[in-house]
N, C-alpha and C positions, 0 to 999 in steps of 0.2 A: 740380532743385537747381543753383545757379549751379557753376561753376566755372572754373581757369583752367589754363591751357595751359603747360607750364614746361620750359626747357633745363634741367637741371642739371648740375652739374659737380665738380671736386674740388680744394681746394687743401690738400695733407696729407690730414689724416684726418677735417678738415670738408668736409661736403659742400653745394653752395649751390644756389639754385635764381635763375634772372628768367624775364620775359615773352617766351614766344617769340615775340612781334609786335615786339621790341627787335631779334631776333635777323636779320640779314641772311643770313650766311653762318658757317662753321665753317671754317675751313683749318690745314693743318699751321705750323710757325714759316717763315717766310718768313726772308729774309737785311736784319738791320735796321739801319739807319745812324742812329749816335747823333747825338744835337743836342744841341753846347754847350750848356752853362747850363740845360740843362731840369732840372724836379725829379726825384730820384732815382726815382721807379716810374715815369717816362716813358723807356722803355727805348730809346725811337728813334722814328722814321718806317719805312716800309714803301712799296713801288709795290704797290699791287695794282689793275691793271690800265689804268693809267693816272693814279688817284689817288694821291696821298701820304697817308697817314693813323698817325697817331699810334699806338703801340701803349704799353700800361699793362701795367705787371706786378702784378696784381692779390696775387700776395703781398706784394710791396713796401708797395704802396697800403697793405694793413693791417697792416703791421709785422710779418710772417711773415719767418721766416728764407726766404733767395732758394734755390729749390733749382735741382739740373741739370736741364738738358730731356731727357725722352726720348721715347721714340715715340709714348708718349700726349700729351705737351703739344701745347697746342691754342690756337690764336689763335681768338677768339669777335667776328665784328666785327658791332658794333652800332651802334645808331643812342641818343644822349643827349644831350641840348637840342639838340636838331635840329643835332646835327654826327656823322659816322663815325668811329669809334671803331673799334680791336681790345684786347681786352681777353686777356693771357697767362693761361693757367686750366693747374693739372697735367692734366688730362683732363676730357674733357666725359661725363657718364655715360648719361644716357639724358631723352628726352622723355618726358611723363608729362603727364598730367591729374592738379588737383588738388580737390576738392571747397573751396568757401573757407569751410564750416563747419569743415574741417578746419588752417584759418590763425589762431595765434593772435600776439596784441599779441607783438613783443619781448619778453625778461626784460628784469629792471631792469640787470642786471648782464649785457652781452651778450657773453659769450665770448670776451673779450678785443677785440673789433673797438668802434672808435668808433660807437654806439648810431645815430647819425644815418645809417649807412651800408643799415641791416638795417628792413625795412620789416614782417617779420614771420618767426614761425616754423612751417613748417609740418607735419604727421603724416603720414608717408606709411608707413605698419605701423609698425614697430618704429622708424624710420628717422626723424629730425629734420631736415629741411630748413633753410634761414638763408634767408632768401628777401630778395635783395637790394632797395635801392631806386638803380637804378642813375644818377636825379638826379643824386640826391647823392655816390653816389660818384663820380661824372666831372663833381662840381660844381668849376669854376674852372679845368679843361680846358682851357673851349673857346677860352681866351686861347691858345692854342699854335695858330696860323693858319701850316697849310703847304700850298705849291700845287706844284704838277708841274712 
């Protein structure tokens, strides 16, 4: 049986899921310097380790009230239309395998997040996954060109 391999994480009391082959690394909130004029869920830039890379406030992104960081906030940096990415998540929760009989089409009506963002939903026991489509969501990003 096919399946696929998934970070998930948490923002409130949704919990989401992407492709761990997106997923680079995991680090705590790094210290981040904001960039005029950027759109509001582009929280700043970041060094991490010589790169500048963008960082997204992924509640922002979908119209979630912003909350405090605390020790579980988690910077998720990834890889979406071939540029790096760190994407702000309240806590990342666990790696899992997911059977993709067990992924089904979006509802019509998607949980309040913009439909184009969610690629599907998925059963994991009792538990409902959002399984992102991270394209899209970090579509129009990649105009934000920052170098070291």
């Amino acid at each position: 049986m096919a399946e696929e391999q998934l970070v998930t994480f948490s923002l409130g009391a949704e919990e989401f899921g992407m492709d761990i082959m997106r997923v680079q690394e995991i680090i705590r909130i790094p210290p981040i310097t904001r960039v005029p004029k950027a759109p509001r869920h582009v929280e700043g830039v970041t060094n991490l380790r010589g790169n500048v890379i963008p960082i997204v406030n992924l509640r922002v992104r979908f119209g979630l009230t912003p909350a405090e960081e605390t020790d579980l906030s988690r910077i998720i940096v990834l890889q979406a239309e071939k540029k790096v990415f760190g994407i702000r998540v309240d806590a990342v929760t666990e790696v899992l395998r997911l059977d993709t009989a067990a992924i089904e089409p979006p509802p019509p009506v998607a949980m309040g997040l913009d439909a184009q963002f969610i690629r599907g939903v998925g059963k994991v026991g009792e538990r409902l996954l959002i399984l992102l489509d991270l394209d899209q969501v970090m579509a129009g990003e990649t105009k934000y060109e920052f170098s070291a």
